[in-house]
C-alpha positions as CSV (number, residue, x, y, z in Angstrom):
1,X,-8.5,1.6,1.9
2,X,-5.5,3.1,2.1
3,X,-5.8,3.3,6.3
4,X,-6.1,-0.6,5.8
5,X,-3.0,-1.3,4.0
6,X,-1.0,1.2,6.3
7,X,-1.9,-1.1,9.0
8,X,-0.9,-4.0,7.3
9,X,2.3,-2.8,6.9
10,X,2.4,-1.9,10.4
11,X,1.0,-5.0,11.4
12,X,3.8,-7.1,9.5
13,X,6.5,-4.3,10.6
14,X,5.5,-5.8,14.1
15,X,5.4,-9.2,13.8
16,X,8.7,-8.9,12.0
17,X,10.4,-7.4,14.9
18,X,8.8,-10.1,17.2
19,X,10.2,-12.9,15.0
20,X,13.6,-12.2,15.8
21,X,12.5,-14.0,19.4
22,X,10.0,-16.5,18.0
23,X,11.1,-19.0,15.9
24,X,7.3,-19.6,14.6
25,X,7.4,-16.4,12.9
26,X,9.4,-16.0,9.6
27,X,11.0,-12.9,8.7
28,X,11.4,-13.4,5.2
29,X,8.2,-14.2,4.8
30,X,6.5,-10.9,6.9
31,X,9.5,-9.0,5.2
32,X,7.7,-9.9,1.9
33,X,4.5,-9.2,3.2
34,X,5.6,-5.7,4.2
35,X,7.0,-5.2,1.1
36,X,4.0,-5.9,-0.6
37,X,1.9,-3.7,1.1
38,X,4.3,-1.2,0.4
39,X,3.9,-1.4,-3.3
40,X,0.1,-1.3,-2.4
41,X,0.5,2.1,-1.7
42,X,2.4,3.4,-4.1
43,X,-0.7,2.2,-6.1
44,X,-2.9,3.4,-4.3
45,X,-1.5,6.4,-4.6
46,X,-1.3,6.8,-8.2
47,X,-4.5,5.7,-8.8
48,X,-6.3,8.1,-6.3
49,X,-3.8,11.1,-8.3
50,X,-5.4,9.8,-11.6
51,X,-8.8,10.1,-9.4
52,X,-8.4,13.2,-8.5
53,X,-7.3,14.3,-12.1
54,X,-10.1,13.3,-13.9
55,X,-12.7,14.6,-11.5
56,X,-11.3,18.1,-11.0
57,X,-9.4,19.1,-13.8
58,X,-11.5,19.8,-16.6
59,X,-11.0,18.1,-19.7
60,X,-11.3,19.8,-23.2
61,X,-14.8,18.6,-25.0
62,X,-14.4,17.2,-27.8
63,X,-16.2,18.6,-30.9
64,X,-18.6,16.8,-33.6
């Protein structure tokens, strides 16, 4: 997953850079694109952090 939205954000990186010549690309719009697939990330990696947390840190049992 995270592979994916790295080439997202490639793929809107590029197109972004193309729009400067072609006026049917809008680089606001793949700026915001970009940007969202950024945050994806970030996400992405927090939640694999919390992932990895739970399954290898071991967690105190609880007694009743």
């Amino acid at each position: 997953m995270l592979l994916d939205v790295q080439g997202k954000k490639a793929c809107w990186r590029t197109l972004e850079t193309l729009a400067h010549t072609d006026e049917r690309l809008s680089t606001e719009h793949l700026d915001a694109l970009a940007e969202r697939a950024e945050k994806q990330l970030v996400l992405l990696e927090e939640l694999r952090i919390a992932a990895v947390t739970q399954a290898l840190c071991p967690q105190p049992s609880s007694t009743r």
